[in-house]
DRENDO-1510 file (C-alpha; in Angstrom, 1 decimal, always signed):
<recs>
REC; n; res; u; v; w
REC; 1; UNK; -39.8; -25.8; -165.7 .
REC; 2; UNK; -36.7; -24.3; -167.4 .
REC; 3; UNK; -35.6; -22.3; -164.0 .
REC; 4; UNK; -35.8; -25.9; -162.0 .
REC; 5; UNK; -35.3; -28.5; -164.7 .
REC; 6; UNK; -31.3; -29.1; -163.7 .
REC; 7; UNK; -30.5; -29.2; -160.3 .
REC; 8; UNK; -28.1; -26.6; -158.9 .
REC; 9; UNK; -25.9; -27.9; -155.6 .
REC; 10; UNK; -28.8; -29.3; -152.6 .
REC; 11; UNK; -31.1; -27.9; -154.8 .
REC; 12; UNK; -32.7; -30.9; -157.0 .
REC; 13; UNK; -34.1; -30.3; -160.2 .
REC; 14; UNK; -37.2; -31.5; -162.2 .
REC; 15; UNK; -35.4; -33.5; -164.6 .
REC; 16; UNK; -35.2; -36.4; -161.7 .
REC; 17; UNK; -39.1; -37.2; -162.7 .
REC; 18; UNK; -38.4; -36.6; -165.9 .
REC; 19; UNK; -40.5; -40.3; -166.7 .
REC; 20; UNK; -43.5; -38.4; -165.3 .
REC; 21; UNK; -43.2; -34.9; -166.6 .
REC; 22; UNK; -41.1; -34.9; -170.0 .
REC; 23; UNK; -39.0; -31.8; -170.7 .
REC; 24; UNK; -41.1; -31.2; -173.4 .
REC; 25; UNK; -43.8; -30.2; -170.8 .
REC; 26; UNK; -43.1; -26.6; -170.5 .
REC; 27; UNK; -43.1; -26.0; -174.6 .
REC; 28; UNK; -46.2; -27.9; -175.1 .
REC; 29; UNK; -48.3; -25.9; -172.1 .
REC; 30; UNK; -46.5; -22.7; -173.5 .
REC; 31; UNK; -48.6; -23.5; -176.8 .
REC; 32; UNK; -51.8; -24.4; -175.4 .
REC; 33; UNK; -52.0; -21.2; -173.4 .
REC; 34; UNK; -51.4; -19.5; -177.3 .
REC; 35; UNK; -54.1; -21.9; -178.4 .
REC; 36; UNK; -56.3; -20.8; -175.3 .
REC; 37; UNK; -55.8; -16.8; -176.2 .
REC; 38; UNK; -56.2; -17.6; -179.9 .
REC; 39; UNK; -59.6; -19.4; -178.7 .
REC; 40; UNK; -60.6; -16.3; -176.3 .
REC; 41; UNK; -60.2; -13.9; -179.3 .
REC; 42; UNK; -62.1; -15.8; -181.4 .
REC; 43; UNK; -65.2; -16.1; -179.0 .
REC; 44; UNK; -65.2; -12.0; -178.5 .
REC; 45; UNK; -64.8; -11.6; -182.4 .
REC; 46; UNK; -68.0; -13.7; -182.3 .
REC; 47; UNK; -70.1; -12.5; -179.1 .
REC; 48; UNK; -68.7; -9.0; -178.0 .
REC; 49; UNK; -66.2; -8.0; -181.5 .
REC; 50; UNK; -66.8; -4.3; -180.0 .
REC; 51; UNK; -64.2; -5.4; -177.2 .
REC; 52; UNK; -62.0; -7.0; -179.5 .
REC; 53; UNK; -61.6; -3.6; -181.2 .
REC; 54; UNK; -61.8; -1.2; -178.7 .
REC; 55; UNK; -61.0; -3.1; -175.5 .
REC; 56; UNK; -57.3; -2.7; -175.4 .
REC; 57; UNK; -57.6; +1.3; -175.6 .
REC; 58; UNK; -60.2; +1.1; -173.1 .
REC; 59; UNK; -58.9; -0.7; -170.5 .
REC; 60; UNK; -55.5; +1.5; -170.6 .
REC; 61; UNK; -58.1; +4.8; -170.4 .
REC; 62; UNK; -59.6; +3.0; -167.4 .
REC; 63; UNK; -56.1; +2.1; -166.0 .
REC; 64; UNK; -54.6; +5.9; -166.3 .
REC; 65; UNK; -58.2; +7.5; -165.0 .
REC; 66; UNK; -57.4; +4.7; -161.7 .
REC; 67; UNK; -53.5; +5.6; -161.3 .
REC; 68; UNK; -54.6; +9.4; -161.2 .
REC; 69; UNK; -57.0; +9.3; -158.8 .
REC; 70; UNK; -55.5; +6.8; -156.7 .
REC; 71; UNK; -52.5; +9.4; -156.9 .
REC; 72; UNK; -54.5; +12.2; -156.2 .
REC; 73; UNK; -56.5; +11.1; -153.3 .
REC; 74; UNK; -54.1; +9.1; -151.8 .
REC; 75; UNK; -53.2; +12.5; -149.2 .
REC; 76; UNK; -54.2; +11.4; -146.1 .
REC; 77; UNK; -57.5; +14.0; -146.3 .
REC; 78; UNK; -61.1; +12.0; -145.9 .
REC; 79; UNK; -63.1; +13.0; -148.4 .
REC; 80; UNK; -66.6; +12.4; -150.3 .
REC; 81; UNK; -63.9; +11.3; -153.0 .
REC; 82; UNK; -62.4; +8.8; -151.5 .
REC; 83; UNK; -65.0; +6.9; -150.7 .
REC; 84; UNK; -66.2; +7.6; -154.2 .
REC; 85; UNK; -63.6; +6.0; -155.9 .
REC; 86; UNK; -63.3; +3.1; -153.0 .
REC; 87; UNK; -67.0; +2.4; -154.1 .
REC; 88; UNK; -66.1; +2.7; -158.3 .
REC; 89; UNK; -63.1; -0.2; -157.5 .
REC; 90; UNK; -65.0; -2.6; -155.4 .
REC; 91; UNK; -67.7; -2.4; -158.4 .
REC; 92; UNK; -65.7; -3.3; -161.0 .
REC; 93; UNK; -63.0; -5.6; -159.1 .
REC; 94; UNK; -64.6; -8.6; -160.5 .
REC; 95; UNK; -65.3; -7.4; -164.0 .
REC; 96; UNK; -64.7; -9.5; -167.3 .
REC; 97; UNK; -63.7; -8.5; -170.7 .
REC; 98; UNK; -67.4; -8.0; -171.8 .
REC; 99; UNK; -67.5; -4.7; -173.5 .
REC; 100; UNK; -70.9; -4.0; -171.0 .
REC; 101; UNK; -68.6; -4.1; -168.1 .
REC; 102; UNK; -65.7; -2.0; -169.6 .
REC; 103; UNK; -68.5; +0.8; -170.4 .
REC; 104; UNK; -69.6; +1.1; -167.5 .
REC; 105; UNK; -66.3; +1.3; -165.9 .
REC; 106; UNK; -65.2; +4.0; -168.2 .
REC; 107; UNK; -68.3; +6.0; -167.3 .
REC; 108; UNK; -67.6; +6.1; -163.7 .
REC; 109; UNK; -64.5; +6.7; -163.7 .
REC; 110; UNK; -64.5; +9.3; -166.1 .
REC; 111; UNK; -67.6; +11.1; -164.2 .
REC; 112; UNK; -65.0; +11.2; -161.1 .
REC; 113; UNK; -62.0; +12.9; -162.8 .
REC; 114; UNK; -64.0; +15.1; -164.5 .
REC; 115; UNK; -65.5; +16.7; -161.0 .
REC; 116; UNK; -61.5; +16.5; -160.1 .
REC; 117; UNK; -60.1; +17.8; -163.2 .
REC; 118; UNK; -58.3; +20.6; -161.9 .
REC; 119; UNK; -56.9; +19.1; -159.2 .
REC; 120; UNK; -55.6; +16.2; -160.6 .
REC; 121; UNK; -53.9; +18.6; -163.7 .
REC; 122; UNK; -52.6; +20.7; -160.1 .
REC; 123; UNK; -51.2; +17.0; -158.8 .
REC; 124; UNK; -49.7; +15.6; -161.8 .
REC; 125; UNK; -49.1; +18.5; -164.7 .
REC; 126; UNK; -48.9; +15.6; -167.0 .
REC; 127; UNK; -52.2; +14.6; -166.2 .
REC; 128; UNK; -54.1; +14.3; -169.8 .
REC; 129; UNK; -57.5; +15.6; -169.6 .
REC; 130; UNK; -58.3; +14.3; -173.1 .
REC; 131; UNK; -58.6; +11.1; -171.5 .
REC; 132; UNK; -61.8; +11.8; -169.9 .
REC; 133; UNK; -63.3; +12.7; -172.9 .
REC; 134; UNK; -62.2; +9.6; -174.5 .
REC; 135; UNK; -63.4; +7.5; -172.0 .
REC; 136; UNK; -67.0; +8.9; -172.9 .
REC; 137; UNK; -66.6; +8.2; -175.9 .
REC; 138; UNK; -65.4; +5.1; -176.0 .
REC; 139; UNK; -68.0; +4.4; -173.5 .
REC; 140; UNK; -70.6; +5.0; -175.7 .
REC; 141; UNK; -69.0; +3.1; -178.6 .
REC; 142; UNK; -68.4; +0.4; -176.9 .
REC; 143; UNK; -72.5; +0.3; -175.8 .
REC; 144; UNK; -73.7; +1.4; -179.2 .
REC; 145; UNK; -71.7; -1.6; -181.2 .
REC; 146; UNK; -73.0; -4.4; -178.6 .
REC; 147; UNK; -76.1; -3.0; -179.3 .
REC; 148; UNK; -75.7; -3.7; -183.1 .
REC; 149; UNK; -73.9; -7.1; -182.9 .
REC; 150; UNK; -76.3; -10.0; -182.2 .
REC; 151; UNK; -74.2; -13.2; -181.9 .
REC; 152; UNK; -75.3; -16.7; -184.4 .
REC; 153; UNK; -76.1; -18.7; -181.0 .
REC; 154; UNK; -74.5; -21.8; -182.5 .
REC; 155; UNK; -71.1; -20.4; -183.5 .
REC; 156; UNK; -71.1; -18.6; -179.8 .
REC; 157; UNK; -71.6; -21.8; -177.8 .
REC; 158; UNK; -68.7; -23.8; -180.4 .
REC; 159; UNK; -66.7; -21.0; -179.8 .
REC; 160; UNK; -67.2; -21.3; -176.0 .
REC; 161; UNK; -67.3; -24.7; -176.0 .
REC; 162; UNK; -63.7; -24.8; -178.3 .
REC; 163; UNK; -62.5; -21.8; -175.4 .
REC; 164; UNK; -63.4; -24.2; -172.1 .
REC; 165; UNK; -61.8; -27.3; -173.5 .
REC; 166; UNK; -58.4; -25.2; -174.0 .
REC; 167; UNK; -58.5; -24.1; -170.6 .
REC; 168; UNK; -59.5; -27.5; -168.7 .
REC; 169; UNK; -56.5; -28.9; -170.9 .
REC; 170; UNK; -54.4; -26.0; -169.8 .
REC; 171; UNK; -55.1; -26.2; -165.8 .
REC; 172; UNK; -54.9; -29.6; -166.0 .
REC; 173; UNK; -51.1; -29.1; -167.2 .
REC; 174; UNK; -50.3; -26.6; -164.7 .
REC; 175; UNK; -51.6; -28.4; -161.8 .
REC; 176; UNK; -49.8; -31.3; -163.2 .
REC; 177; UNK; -46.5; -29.4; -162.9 .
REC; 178; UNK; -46.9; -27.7; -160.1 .
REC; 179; UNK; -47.6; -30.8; -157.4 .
REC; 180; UNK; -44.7; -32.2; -159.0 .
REC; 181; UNK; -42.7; -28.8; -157.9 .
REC; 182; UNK; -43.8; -29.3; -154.7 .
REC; 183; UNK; -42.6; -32.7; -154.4 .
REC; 184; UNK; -39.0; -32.5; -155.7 .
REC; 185; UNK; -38.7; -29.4; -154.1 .
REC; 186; UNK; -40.4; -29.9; -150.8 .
REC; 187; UNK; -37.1; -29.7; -149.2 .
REC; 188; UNK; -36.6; -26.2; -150.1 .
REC; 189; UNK; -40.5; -24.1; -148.8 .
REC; 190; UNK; -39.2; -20.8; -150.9 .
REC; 191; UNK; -38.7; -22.6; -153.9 .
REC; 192; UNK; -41.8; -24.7; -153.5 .
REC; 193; UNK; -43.9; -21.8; -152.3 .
REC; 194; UNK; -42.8; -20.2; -155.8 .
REC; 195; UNK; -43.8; -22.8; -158.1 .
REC; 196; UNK; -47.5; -22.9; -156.0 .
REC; 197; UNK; -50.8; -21.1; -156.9 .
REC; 198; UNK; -50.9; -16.9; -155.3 .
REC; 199; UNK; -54.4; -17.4; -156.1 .
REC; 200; UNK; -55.0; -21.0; -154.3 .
REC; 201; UNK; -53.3; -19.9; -151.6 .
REC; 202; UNK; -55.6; -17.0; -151.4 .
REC; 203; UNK; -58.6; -19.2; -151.8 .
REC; 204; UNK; -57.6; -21.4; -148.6 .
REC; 205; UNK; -56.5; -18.4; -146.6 .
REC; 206; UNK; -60.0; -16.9; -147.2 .
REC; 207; UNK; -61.9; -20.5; -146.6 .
REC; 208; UNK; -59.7; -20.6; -143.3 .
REC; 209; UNK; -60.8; -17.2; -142.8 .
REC; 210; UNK; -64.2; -17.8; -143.4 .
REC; 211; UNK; -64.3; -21.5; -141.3 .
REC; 212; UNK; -63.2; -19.4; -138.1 .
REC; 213; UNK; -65.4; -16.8; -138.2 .
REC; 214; UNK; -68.6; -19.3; -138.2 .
REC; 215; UNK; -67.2; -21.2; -135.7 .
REC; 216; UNK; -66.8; -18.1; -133.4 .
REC; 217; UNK; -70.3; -17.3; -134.4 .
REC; 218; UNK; -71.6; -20.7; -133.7 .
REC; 219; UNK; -69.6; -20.6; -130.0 .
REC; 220; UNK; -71.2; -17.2; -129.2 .
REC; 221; UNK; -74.6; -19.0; -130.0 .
REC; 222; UNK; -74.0; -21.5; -127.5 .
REC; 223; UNK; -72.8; -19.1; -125.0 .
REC; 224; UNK; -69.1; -19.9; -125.5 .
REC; 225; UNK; -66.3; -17.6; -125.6 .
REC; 226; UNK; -64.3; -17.4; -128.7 .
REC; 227; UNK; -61.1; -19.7; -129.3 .
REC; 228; UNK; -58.4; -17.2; -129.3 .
REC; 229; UNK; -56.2; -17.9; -132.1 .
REC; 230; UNK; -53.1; -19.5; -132.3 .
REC; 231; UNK; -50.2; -17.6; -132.4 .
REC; 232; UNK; -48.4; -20.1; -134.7 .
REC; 233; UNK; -47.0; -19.3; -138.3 .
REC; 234; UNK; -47.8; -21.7; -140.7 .
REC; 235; UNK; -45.2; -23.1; -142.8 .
REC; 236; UNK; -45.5; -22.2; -146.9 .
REC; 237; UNK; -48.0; -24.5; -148.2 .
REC; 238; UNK; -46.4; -26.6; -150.9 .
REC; 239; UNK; -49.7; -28.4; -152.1 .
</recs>
């Protein structure tokens, strides 16, 4: 909103549509993604407060046990390790901020660097063993205070409830802003390709992905060769 808001030589800005998205758009989704963090912290003081004390320390711990070994066993060697760790990633790619999750994730990790210990000392002399220790322990703090806390269910689900409202409110905003990027700027596919969804992008990438494969499948089936595919780059998507 601020970068684009004034147009800048061929370049027009947002302020043309400025009857359809105020410039007061960009303050007021600033504060509802503070009101949507605010919300967040509240539900995790009420369903999972063990994360809203000790989750910050333990995803750095899990973040610096990651880095090392990625560092480490990133030598070109194959290895029972690599694999290992390739295994401990693709486990916890999709976790959340539950403090079950962030256990878990400490424990493996920290079960890998300890049977690498010296080496990854040898590979990075700054290397802090301590950390693996830590980890443990915060593992098990982290397990033994979920344990303890049993959420009121009603305050959880108003908390939740408060949380999810935030956020529709909040994509809503951002979507709004971002197809009118992509019209005032549709002239100008770097700018507009910007202002557009990574993750969106991703999505219809995979779905495209996804839509070919079957339809291969299905040809084969029938006893039709595969469609070879087009050799055509697509243009930055601007929706």
């Amino acid at each position: 909103m601020k970068k684009y808001w004034e147009p800048d030589g061929d370049r027009p800005g947002l302020k043309r549509v400025k009857s359809r998205l105020p410039a007061s758009s960009g303050e007021e989704l600033l504060s509802i993604v503070h009101a949507v963090q605010e919300a967040q912290t509240r539900l995790l003081l009420i369903v999972d407060p063990a994360v809203a004390d000790l989750g910050e320390r333990a995803r750095f711990v899990v973040d610096e046990l990651e880095s090392a070994l990625e560092f480490l066993l990133d030598d070109d060697v194959d290895e029972p390790a690599d694999a290992q760790l390739a295994r401990i990633k693709e486990f916890h790619a999709q976790d959340g901020q539950r403090s079950s999750a962030l256990s878990q994730a400490l424990r493996d990790y920290a079960g890998l660097a300890e049977s690498l210990k010296d080496r990854l000392v040898e590979a990075d002399e700054a290397f802090d063993v301590r950390l693996i220790a830590e980890a443990r322990k915060l593992a098990e703090d982290l397990q033994r205070r979920a344990l303890e806390s049993a959420p009121e269910a009603g305050a959880s689900a108003a908390a939740t409830t408060i949380r999810n409202q935030l956020l529709h409110l909040m994509v809503g905003r951002v979507g709004a802003i971002r197809k009118t990027a992509a019209h005032v700027l549709r002239r100008h596919p770097e700018i507009a390709r910007e202002v557009t969804s990574a993750y969106e992008r991703r999505r219809r990438a995979v779905a495209r992905r996804e839509k070919a494969r079957k339809a291969a499948e299905a040809g084969q089936a029938n006893g039709k060769p595969a469609a070879a595919p087009a050799s055509v780059t697509p243009a930055p998507s601007t929706n």
